[in-house]
C-alpha positions, 0 to 999 in steps of 0.5 A: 627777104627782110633785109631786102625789103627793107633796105629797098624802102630805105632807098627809094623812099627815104622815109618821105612820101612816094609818088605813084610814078616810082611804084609803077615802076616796079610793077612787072612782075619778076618772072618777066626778069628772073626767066629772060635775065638769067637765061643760060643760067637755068638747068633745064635737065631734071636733076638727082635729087643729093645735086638739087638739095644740097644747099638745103642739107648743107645748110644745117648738116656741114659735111653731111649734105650728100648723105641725106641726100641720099636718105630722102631720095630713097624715101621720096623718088621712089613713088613720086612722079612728075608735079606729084606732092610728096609726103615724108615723115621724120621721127628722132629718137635720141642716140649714135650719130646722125651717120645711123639716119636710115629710111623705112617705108611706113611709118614708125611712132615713139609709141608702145603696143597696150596689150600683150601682142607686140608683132603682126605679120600681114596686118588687117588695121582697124582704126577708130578714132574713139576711144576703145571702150563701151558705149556710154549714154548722154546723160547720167542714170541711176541703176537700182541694185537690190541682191548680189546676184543683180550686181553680177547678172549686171557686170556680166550683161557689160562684160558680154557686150564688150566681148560681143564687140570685139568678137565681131571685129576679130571675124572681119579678119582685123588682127591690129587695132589703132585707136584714138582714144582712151583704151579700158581694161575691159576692152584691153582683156579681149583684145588679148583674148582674140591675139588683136594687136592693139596701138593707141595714138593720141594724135589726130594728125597722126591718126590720118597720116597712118590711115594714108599709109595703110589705106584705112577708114577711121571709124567714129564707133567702135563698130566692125569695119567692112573690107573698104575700111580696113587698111593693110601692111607687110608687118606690124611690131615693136622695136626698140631704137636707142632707149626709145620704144617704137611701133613700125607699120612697115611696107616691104615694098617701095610704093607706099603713101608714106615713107619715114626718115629716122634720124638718129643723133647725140644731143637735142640741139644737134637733132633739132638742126637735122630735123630742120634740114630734113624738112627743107630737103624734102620742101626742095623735093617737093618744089622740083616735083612741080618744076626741075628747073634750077638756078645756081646759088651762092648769090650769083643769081642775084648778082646777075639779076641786079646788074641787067636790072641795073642795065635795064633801069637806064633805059627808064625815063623819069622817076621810075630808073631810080627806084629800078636801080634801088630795086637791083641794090636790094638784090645785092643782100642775099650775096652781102649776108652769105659774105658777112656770115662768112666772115669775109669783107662784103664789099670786096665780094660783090665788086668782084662778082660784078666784076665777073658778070660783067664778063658773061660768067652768070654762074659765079657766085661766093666761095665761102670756103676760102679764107679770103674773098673769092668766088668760083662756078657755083654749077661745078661746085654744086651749089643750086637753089631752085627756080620757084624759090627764087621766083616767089621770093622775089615776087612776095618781097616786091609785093610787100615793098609796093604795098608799103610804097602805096600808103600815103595816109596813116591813121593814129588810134587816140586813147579812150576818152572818160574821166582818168583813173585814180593815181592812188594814194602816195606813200601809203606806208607809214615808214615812209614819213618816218 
């Protein structure tokens, strides 16, 4: 949106002041022009999502859109319902291709277990966001120890205290532990005792995305959880995925809050470009969760958009037609830079789609498979942007325009007055006049 911001300013004010009149102008908000203009160009049928996606998998995973498409509809559709947020989660182990991608319901960390139980069925989760520790005073104090048996009655005192507290969270039925914090020996001993599977997560935000999985409480105290707090999954394990090592908290069924996308791949720059697409496939889920309505991409929208803009800025007495037209001319970017970056002549490409709007056909938007400036139907070839993306990206770059266009004053900050600082002394070193 940058390029049409500013190419719109550059138009309309010239780098001169703007008169009130040519703002006001554009003052209508665009959901009175991108609704009734388009028209027929909206889908109204709710769509699968690989068919609402595809330009956002498409445009970072070439020739792969259609699988990821597939990924994330069945981890997202399954438990989302009509204008409900979705939650996915993504995680990248490094190795094979980005053909190995895979879906699990749960969530999975490049974690590993800290004692010696690796596997859970039917897991009771605690979680905690202290550490897995004792419980330690304020401030510090000094412990007089006279004899040996003292020392040992001392440690044995801590030592009961610890297998207390973990005693009391095996009876509540809890066989996983997950906590936030630091994990002692001593702790980490017990828990062996008890077969308590233990995790440690040093993320806060993924310490609330597993209590959303499995329905858990975290608890600030090493306290035993009530059957409220504790959360439940099918399995608890470690895997091994790649090189990497992984802790999965799986749900057998499909209704889970969470799902996780694991994406595989062979080098980091080809895992950072799926790890994009995969965070602008499920935003565009996400968007069609709140409205299913699309519109065709490949900058037909816009085409059609800037020439009933253009046709409506006639219309207009006074100063405002011109700053409508520009309006429209700015539409023209997004159209222009799919051309550029194809490497096709932009101009060519536009008077031809304004050419074919002309004649009814709003669906028509840039070919940039061919070779040469071409254009074809953007609903057969599947090319869909949607509506609300559309709609607040207009409205958010006309606003920045306009607010622009408002400031008619600018004021200049003036350096700090005071006595200027010394320059010091020049050709300090004695070569220097040699």
């Amino acid at each position: 949106m940058r390029g049409w911001v500013s190419g719109w300013l550059r138009g309309v004010v010239l780098g001169l002041w703007c008169p009130p009149s040519v703002w006001k102008g554009l003052s209508p908000p665009p959901r009175q022009w991108l609704g009734p203009k388009v028209g027929s160009s909206l889908l109204r049928r709710p769509p699968p999502l690989p068919l609402g996606g595809v330009t956002a998998w498409g445009a970072r995973c070439c020739g792969q859109g259609g699988r990821f498409g597939e990924i994330a509809e069945s981890a997202l559709q399954p438990r989302c319902q009509p204008r409900e947020l979705t939650d996915g989660f993504a995680v990248a182990p490094q190795g094979s291709g980005i053909c190995s991608s895979s879906v699990l319901h749960g969530m999975v960390f490049k974690k590993e277990t800290e004692g010696d139980v690796t596997s859970v069925k039917d897991a009771k989760i605690a979680v905690y966001s202290c550490p897995f520790d004792g419980m330690i005073t304020e401030t510090k104090g000094t412990v007089l120890i006279k004899t040996a048996e003292e020392l040992m009655n001392f440690s044995k005192g801590e030592e009961n205290l610890m297998d207390a507290q973990v005693k009391a969270i095996a009876d509540t039925g809890a066989n996983v532990i997950v906590t936030g914090g630091k994990v002692a020996d001593m702790a980490l001993h017990y828990a062996n005792k008890y077969n308590i599977m233990l995790v440690r997560l040093n993320s806060k935000w993924d310490l609330r995305r597993l209590c959303k999985t499995v329905g858990a409480t975290a608890l600030p105290r090493l306290t035993p959880p009530v059957v409220e707090e504790m959360g439940h999954c099918d399995s608890v394990y470690l895997s091994e995925v790649g090189d990497t090592q992984v802790v999965v908290f799986k749900h057998e069924k499909e209704d889970g809050a969470i799902s996780t996308i694991v994406l595989r791949g062979s080098t980091d720059n080809l895992m950072d470009d799926v790890e994009r697409a995969v965070d602008d496939g499920v935003n565009t889920f996400k968007v069609l969760t709140r409205d299913k309505r699309l519109v065709p991409g490949g900058g037909a929208t816009e085409i059609e958009l800037a020439k009933q803009i253009t046709s409506y800025g006639e219309t207009c007495p006074g100063l405002e037609q011109y700053a409508i037209k520009k309006f429209a001319e700015a539409l023209e970017a997004i159209p222009r830079a799919l051309a550029e970056n194809s490497g096709v002549k932009a101009n060519e490409v536009i008077s031809k789609l304004y050419a074919v709007h002309q004649e009814g056909n709003k669906n028509v938007g840039l070919d940039i498979e061919a070779e040469v400036p071409a254009v074809k139907d953007m609903l057969e070839a599947g090319v869909l942007d949607t509506y609300l993306g559309k709609y607040w990206a207009i409205k958010l770059a006309t606003n920045a325009a306009v607010t622009v266009l408002r400031v008619d004053q600018i004021i200049m900050a003036k350096p700090a007055g005071g006595p200027k600082p010394p320059s010091g002394k020049k050709d300090w070193d004695d070569d220097q006049n040699d």
